[in-house]
MIVEXGU-466197 format. One record per residue (C-alpha): residue number from 1; chain; x, y, z. Coordinates in steps of 0.25 Angstrom, whole numbers. Example, Ala and Ser with C-alpha at 12.3 -4.5 7.8 and 13.67 -1.06 7.14 Angstrom:
BEGIN
r num=1 | chaine=A | east=49 | north=-18 | up=31
r num=2 | chaine=A | east=55 | north=-4 | up=29
This chain:
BEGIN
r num=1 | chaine=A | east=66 | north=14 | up=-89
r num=2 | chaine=A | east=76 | north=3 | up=-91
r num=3 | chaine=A | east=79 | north=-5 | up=-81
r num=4 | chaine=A | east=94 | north=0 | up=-72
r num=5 | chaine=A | east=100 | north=-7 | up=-62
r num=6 | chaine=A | east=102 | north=0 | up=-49
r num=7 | chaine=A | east=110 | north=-9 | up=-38
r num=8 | chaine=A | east=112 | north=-21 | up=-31
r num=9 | chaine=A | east=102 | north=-20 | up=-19
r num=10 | chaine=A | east=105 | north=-18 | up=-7
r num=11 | chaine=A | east=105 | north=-32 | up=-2
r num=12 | chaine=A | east=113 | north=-36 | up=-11
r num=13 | chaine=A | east=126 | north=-23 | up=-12
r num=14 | chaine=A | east=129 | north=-28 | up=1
r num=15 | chaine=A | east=144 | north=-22 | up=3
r num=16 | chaine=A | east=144 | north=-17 | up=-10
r num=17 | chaine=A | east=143 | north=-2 | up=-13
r num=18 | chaine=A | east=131 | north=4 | up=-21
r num=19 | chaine=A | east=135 | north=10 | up=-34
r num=20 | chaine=A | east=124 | north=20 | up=-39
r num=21 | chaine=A | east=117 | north=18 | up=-53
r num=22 | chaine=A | east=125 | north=29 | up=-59
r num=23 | chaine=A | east=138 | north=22 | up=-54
r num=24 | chaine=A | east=141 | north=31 | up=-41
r num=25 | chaine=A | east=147 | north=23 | up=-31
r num=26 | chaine=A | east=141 | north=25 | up=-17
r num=27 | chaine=A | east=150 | north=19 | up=-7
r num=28 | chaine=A | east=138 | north=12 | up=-1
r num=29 | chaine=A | east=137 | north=-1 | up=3
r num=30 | chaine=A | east=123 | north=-11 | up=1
r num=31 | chaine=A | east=117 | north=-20 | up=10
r num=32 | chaine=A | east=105 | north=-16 | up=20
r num=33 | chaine=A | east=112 | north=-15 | up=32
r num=34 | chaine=A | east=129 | north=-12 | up=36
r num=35 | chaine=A | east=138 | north=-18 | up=29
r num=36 | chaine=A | east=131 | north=-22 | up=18
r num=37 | chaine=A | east=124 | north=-32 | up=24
r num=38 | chaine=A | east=108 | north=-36 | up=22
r num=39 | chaine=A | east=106 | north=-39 | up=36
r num=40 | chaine=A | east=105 | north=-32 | up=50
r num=41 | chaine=A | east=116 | north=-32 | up=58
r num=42 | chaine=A | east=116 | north=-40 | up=70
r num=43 | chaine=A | east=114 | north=-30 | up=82
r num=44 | chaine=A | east=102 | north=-23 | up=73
r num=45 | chaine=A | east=95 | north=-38 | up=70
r num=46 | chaine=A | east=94 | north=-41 | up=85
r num=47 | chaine=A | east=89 | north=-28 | up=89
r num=48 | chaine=A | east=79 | north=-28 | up=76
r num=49 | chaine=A | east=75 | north=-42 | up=81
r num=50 | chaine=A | east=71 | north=-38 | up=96
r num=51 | chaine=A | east=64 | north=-25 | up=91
r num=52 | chaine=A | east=57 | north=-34 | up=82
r num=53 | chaine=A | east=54 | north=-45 | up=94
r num=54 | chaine=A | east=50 | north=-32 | up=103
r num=55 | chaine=A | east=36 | north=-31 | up=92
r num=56 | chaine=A | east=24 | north=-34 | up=97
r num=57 | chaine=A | east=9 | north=-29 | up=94
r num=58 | chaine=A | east=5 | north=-17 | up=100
r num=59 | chaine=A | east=-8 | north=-11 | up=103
r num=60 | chaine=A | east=-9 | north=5 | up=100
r num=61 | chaine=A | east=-5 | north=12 | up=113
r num=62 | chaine=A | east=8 | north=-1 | up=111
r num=63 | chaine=A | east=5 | north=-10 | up=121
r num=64 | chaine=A | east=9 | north=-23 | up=117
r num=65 | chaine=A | east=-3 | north=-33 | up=112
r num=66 | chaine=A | east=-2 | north=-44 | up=106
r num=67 | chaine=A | east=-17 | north=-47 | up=103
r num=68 | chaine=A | east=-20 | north=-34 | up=100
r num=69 | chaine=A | east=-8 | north=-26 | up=96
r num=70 | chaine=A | east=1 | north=-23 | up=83
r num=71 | chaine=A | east=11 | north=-22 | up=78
r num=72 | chaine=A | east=9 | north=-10 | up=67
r num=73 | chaine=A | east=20 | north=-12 | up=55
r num=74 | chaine=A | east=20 | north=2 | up=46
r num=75 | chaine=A | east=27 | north=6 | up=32
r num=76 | chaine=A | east=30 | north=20 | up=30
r num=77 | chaine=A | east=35 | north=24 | up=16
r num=78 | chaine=A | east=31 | north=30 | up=3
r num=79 | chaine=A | east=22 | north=22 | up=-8
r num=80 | chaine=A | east=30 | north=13 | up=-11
r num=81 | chaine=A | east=29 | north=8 | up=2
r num=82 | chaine=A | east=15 | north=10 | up=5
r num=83 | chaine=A | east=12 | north=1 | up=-7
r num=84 | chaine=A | east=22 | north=-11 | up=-3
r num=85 | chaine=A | east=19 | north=-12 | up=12
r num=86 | chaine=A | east=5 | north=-11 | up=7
r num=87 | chaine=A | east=7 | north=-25 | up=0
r num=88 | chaine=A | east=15 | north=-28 | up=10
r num=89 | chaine=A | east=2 | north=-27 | up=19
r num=90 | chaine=A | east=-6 | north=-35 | up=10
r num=91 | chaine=A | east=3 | north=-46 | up=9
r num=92 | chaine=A | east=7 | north=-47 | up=26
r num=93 | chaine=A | east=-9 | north=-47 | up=26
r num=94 | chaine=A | east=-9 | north=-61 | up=18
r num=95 | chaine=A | east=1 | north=-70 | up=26
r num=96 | chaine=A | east=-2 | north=-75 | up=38
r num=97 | chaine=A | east=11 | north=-75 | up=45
r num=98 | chaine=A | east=9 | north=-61 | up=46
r num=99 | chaine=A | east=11 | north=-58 | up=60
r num=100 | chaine=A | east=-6 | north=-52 | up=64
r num=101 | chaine=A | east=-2 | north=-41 | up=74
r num=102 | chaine=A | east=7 | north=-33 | up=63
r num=103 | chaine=A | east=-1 | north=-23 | up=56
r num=104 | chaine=A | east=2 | north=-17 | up=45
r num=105 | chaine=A | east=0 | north=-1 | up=41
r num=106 | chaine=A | east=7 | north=5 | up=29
r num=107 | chaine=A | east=10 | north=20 | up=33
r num=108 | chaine=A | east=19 | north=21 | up=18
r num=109 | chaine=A | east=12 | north=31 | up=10
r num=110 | chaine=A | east=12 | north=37 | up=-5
r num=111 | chaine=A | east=21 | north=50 | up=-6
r num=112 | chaine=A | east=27 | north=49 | up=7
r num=113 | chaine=A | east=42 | north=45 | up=5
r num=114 | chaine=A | east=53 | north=47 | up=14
r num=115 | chaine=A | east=55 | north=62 | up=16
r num=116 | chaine=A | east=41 | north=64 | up=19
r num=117 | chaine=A | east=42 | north=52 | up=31
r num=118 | chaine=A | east=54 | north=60 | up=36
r num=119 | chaine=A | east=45 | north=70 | up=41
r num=120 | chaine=A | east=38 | north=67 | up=53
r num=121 | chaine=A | east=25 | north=78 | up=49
r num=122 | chaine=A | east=24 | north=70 | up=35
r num=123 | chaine=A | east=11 | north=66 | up=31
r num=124 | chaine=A | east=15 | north=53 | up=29
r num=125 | chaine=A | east=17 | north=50 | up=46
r num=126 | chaine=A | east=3 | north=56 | up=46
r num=127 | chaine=A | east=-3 | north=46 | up=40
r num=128 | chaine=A | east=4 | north=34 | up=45
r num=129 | chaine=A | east=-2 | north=38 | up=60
r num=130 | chaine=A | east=-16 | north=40 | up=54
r num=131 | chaine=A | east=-14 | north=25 | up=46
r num=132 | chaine=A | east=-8 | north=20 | up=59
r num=133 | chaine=A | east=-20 | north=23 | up=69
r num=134 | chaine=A | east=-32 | north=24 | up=57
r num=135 | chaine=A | east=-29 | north=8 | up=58
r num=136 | chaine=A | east=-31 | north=7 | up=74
r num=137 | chaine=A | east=-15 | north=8 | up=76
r num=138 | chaine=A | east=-5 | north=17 | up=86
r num=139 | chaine=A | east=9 | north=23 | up=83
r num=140 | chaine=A | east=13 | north=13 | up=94
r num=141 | chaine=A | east=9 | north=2 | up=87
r num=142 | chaine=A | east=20 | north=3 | up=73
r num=143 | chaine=A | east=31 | north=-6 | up=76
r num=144 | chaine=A | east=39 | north=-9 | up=64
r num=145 | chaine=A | east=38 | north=-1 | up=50
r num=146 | chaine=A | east=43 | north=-2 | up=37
r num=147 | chaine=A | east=49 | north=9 | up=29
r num=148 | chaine=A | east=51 | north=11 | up=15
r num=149 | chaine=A | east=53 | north=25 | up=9
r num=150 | chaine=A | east=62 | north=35 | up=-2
r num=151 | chaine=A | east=62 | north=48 | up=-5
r num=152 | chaine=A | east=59 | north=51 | up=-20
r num=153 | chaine=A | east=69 | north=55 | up=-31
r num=154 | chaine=A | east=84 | north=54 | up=-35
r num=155 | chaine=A | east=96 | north=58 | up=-30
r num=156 | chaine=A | east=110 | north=55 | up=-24
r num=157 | chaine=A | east=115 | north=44 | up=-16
r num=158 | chaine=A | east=117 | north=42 | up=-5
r num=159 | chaine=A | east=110 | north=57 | up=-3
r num=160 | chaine=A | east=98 | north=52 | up=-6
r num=161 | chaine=A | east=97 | north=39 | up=3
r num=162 | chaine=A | east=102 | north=47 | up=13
r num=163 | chaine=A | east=93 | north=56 | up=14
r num=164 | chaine=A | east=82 | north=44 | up=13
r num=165 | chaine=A | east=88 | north=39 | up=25
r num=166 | chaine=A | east=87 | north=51 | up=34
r num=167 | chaine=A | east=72 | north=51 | up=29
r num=168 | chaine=A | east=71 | north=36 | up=36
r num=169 | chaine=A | east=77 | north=40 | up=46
r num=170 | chaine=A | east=67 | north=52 | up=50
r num=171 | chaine=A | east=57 | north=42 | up=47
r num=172 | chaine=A | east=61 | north=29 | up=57
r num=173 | chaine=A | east=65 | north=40 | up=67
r num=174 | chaine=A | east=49 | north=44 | up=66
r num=175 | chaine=A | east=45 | north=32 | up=64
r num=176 | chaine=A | east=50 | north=28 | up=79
r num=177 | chaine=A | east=44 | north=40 | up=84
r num=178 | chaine=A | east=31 | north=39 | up=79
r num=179 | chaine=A | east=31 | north=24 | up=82
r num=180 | chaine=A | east=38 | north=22 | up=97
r num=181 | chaine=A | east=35 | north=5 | up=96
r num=182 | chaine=A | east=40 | north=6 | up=81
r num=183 | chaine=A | east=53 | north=-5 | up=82
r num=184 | chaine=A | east=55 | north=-10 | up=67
r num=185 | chaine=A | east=56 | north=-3 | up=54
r num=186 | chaine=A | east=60 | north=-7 | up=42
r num=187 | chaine=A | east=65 | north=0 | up=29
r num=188 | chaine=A | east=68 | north=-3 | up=16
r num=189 | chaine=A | east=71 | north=3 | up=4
r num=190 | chaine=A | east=64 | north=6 | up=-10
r num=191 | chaine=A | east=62 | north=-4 | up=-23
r num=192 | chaine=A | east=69 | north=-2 | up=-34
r num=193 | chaine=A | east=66 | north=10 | up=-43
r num=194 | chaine=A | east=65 | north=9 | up=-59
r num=195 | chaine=A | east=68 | north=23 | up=-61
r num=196 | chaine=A | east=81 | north=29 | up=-59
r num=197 | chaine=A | east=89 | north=41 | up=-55
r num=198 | chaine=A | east=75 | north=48 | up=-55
r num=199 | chaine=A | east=61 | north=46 | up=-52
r num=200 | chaine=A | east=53 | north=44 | up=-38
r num=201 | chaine=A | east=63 | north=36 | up=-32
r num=202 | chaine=A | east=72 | north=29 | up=-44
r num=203 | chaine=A | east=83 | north=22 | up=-42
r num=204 | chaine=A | east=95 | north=20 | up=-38
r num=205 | chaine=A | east=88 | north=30 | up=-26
r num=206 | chaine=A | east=77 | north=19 | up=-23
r num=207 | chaine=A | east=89 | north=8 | up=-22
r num=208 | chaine=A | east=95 | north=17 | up=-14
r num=209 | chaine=A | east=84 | north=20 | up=-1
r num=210 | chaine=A | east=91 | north=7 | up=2
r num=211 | chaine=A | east=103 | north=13 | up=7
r num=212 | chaine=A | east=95 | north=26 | up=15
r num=213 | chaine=A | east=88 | north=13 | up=22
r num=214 | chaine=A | east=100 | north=6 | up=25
r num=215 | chaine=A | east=108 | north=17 | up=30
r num=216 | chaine=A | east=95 | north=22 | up=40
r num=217 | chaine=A | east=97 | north=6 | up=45
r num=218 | chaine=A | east=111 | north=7 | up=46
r num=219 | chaine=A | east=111 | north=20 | up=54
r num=220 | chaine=A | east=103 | north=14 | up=66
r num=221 | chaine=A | east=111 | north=1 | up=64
r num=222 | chaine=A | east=122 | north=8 | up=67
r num=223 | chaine=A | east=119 | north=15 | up=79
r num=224 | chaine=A | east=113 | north=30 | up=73
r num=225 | chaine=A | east=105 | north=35 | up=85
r num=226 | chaine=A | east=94 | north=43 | up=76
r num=227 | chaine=A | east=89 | north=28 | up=73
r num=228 | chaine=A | east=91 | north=21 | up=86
r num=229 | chaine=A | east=79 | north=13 | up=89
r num=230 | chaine=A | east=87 | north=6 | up=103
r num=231 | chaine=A | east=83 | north=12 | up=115
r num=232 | chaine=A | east=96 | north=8 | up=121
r num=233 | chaine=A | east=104 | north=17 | up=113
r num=234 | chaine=A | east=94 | north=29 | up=115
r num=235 | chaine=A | east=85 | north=36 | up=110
r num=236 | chaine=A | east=75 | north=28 | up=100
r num=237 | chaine=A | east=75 | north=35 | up=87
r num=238 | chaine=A | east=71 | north=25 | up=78
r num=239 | chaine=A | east=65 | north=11 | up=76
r num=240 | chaine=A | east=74 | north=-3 | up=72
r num=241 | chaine=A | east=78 | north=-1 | up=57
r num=242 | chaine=A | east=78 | north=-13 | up=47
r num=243 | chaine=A | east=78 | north=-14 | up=32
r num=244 | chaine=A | east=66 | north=-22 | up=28
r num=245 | chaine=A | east=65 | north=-29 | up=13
r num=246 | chaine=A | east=75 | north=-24 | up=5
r num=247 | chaine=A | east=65 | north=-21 | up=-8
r num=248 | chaine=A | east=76 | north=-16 | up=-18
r num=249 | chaine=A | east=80 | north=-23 | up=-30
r num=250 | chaine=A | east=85 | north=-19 | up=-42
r num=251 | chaine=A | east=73 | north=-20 | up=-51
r num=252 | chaine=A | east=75 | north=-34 | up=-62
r num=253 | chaine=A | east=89 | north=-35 | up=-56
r num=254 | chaine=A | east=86 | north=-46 | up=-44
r num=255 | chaine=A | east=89 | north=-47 | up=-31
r num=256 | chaine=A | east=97 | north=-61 | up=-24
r num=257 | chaine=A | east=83 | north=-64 | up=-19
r num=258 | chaine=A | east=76 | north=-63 | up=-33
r num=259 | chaine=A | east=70 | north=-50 | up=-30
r num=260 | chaine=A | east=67 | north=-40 | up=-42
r num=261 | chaine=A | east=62 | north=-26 | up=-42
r num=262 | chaine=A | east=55 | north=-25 | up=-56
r num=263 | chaine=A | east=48 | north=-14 | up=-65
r num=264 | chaine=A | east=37 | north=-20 | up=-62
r num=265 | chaine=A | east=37 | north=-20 | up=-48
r num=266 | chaine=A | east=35 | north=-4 | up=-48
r num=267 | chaine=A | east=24 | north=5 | up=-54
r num=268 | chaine=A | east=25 | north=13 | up=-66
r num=269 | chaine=A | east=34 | north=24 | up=-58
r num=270 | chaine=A | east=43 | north=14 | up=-56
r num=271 | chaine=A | east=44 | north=16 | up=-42
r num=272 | chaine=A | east=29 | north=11 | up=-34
r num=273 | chaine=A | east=29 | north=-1 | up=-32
r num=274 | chaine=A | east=19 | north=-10 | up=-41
r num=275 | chaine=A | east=11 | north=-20 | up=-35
r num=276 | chaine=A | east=21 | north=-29 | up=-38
r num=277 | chaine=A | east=31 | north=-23 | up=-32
r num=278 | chaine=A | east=23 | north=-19 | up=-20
r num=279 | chaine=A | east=19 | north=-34 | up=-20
r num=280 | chaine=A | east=36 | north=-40 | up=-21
r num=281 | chaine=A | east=37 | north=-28 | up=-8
r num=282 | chaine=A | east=26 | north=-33 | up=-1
r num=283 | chaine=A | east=34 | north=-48 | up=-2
r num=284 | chaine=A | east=46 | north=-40 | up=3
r num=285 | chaine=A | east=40 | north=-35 | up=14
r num=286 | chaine=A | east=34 | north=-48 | up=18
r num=287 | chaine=A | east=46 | north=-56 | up=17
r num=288 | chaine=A | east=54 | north=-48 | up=23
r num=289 | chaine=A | east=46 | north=-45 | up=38
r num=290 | chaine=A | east=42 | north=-59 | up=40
r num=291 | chaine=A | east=56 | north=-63 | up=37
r num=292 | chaine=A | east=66 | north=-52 | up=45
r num=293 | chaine=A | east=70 | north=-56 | up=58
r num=294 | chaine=A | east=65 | north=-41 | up=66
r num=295 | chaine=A | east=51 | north=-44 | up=57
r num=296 | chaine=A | east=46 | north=-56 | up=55
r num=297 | chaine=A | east=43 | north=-60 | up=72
r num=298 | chaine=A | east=34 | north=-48 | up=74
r num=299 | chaine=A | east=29 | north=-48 | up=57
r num=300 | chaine=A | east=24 | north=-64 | up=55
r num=301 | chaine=A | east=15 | north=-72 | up=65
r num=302 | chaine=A | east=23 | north=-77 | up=77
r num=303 | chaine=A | east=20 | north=-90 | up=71
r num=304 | chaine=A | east=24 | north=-87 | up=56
r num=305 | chaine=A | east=38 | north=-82 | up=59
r num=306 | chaine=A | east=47 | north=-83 | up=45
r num=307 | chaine=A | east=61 | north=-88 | up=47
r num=308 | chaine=A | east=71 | north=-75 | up=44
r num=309 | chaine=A | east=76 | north=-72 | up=33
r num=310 | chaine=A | east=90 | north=-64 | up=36
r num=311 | chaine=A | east=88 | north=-49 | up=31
r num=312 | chaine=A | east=100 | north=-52 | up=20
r num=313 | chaine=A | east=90 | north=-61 | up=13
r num=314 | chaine=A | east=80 | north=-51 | up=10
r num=315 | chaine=A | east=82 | north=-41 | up=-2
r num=316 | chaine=A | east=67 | north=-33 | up=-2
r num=317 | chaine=A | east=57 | north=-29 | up=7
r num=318 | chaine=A | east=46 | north=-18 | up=12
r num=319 | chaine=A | east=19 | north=-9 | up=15
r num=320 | chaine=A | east=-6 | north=-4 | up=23
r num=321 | chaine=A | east=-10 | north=-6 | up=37
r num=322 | chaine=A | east=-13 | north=-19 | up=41
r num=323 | chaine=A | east=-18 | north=-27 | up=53
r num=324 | chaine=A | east=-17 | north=-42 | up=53
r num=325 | chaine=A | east=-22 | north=-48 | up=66
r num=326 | chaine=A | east=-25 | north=-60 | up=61
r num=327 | chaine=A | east=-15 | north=-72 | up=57
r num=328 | chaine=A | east=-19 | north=-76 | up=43
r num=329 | chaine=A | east=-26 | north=-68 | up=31
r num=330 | chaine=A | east=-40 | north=-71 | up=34
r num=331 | chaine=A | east=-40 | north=-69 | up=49
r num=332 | chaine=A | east=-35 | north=-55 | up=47
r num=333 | chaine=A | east=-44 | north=-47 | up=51
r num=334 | chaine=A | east=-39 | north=-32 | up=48
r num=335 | chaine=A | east=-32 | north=-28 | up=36
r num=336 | chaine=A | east=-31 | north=-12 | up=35
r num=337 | chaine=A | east=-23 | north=-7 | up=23
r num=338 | chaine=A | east=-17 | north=7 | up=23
r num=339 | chaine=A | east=-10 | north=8 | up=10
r num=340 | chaine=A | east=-15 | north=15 | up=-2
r num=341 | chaine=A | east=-21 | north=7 | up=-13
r num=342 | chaine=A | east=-12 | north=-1 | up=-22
r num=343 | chaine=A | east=-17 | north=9 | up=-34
r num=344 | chaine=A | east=-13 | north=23 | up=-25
r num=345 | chaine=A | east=-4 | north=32 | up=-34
r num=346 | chaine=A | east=12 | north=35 | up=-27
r num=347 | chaine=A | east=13 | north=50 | up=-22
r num=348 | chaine=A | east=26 | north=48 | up=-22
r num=349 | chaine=A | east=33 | north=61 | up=-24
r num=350 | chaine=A | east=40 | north=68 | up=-34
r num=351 | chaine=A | east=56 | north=67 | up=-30
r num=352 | chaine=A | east=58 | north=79 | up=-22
r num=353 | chaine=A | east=71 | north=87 | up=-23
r num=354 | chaine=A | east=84 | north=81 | up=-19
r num=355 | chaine=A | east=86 | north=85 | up=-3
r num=356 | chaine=A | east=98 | north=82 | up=8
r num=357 | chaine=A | east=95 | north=70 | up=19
r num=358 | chaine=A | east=87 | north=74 | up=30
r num=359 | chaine=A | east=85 | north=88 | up=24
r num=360 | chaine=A | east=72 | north=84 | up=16
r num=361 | chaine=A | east=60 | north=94 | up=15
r num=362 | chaine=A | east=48 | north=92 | up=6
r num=363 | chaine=A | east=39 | north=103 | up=2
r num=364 | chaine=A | east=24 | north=96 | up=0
r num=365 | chaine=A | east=11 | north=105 | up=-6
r num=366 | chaine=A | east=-2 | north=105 | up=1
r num=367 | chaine=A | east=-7 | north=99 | up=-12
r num=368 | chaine=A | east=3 | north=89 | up=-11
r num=369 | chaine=A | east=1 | north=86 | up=6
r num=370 | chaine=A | east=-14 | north=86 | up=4
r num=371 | chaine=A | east=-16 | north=78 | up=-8
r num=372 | chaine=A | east=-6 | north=67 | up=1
r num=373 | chaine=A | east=-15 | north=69 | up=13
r num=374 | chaine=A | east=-27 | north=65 | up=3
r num=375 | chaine=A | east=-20 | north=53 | up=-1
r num=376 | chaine=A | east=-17 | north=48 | up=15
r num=377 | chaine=A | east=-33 | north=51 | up=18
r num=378 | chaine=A | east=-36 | north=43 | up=4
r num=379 | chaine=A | east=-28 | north=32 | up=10
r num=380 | chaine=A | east=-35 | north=31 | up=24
r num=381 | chaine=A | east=-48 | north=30 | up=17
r num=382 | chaine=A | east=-44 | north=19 | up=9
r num=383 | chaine=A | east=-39 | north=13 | up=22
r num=384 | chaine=A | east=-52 | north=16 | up=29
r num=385 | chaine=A | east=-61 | north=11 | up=18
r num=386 | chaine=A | east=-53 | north=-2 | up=18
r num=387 | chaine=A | east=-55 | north=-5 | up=34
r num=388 | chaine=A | east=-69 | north=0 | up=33
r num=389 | chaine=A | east=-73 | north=-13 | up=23
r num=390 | chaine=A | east=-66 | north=-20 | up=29
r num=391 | chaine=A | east=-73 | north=-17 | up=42
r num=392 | chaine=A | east=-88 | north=-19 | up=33
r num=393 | chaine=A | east=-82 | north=-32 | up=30
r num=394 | chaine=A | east=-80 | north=-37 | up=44
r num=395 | chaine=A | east=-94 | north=-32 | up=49
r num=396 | chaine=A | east=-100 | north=-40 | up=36
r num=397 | chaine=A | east=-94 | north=-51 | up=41
């Protein structure tokens, strides 16, 4: 399919308003946060940053630990996802800086997109506890997550993003629930499609989960009490929200800071991320937590600290579970992956038909619910095969 330009990023419409490819006008305005801008607003940094100074290791019934504890950092999401944070893994598990208490467990899974995390008695939470404590670790350990999830399909906008942001917002409200010491989490948006108008998730709709993430930040930014994660105005209903990396660009067509999106950076659906693209994520990611200012203390080596890098410079970002309690690669001393294989087909779905915000209701067969189930246990043996050789290895030695 030839190549279409679809938008300036995010990051770089600012105060200008989004213009769809078909020429509607939108009457929105770019930028990650209010007013166009790419940065956090004052008021939400500083509390960000003492949420962020408030992290510490835990041990499983969350008493604070530091020789013993950990600070437990999920992903939840669809494929895509699973397969970036699962390079995202394997490259944290290769720098030293990386901070050894932090532990990594990737809870994104194939098929599970964000209408299905929406719903508290989804499969896909079922498997995210039986991932958490399989590896040795507690609810009450997860403190900062990393979200990145869609919904399949065309449709209108801003219909469409809105009803992908009132699946976030179900899903960081149950989020907080589930995880009482969870503090951080961070969202970002889909890659760039090359299929349009329809397909799994073409665009301009992938460009445009930008906006159902911005407007779930900019709703607790601004006060909305069904995200309020300050218990001193009320009840707590959800954790601190921030963007993470801003992964989209407009395919060849680069961004200020060089970054491109190509053909080849996807699978043959034009929408999975290829290795390489997993990879340039994975770099995202990386960059992007051992940089930003609510991250980077709690993420690197109290020693390793990066200088900050103001959240206006970043254009991309957002992956296996992974304990590190040693300092440098060859001290590390556990390395448990979660994640699928590299070469595990996407179950992501067909697009499903068109339905209001908040209103969405998916009819799944048995065939369809136990052939998913098969796939979870599939992927807890490949987990258990993995730590059982690698327990044979360590009595060897």
């Amino acid at each position: 399919m030839p190549f279409q330009p679809v938008a300036l990023p995010l990051t770089e419409l600012g105060g200008d308003e989004y213009v769809r490819m078909d020429g509607q006008a939108t009457g929105f305005r770019g930028g990650l946060y209010p007013n166009g801008s790419n940065n956090r607003p004052p008021q939400h940094e500083a509390a960000g940053l003492d949420l962020s100074r408030q992290i510490q290791p835990l041990t499983t019934d969350g008493r604070v630990d530091d020789q013993n504890g950990r600070i437990l950092f999920i992903s939840i999401g669809m494929s895509n996802t699973a397969t970036e944070f699962g390079a995202f893994s394997r490259l944290a598990e290769q720098k030293a800086e990386l901070n050894p208490k932090v532990a990594l467990l990737n809870g994104a899974l194939p098929n599970q997109i964000a209408e299905r995390w929406s719903n508290p008695e989804e499969i896909a939470w079922q498997e995210l506890d039986r991932r958490i404590t399989g590896y040795g670790f507690s609810s009450q350990q997860v403190q900062v997550a990393w979200v990145k999830l869609t919904n399949t399909g065309g449709g209108d906008f801003p219909q469409k993003a809105l009803a992908l942001q009132s699946n976030l917002q179900v899903i960081v409200q149950h989020l907080k629930t589930k995880f009482p010491n969870l503090k951080l989490v961070f969202l970002s948006s889909r890659t760039r499609s090359y299929t349009y108008w329809r397909g799994l998730s073409p665009e301009p709709l992938a460009y445009e989960t930008g906006f159902a993430v911005k407007w779930l930040i900019e709703k607790q930014i601004q006060g909305d009490p069904q995200l309020n994660f300050n218990p001193s105005n009320g009840e707590v209903k959800a954790a601190y929200l921030s963007w993470g990396p801003y992964l989209w660009a407009d395919g060849e067509n680069s961004r200020k800071d060089g970054f491109t999106w190509l053909a080849s950076d996807l699978t043959a659906d034009c929408t999975h991320p290829s290795t390489q693209g997993a990879e340039k994520v994975a770099q995202q990611l990386w960059e992007f937590f051992s940089t930003d200012t609510i991250s980077r203390d709690w993420f690197l080596s109290s020693s390793m600290v990066a200088s900050p890098i103001k959240t206006g410079d970043l254009t991309d970002t957002p992956g296996i579970i992974r304990a590190t309690p040693s300092k440098t690669p060859e001290q590390r001393k556990v390395e448990i992956s979660s994640t699928l294989p590299d070469n595990t087909p996407s179950l992501t779905p067909a697009p499903p038909t068109p339905q209001q915000a908040g209103k969405i209701e998916e009819s799944r067969t048995a065939d369809s619910f136990s052939f998913e189930m098969g796939l979870f246990l599939l992927a807890g043996l490949v987990g258990a095969s993995m730590v059982l050789g690698w327990l044979r290895g360590r009595k060897r030695k």
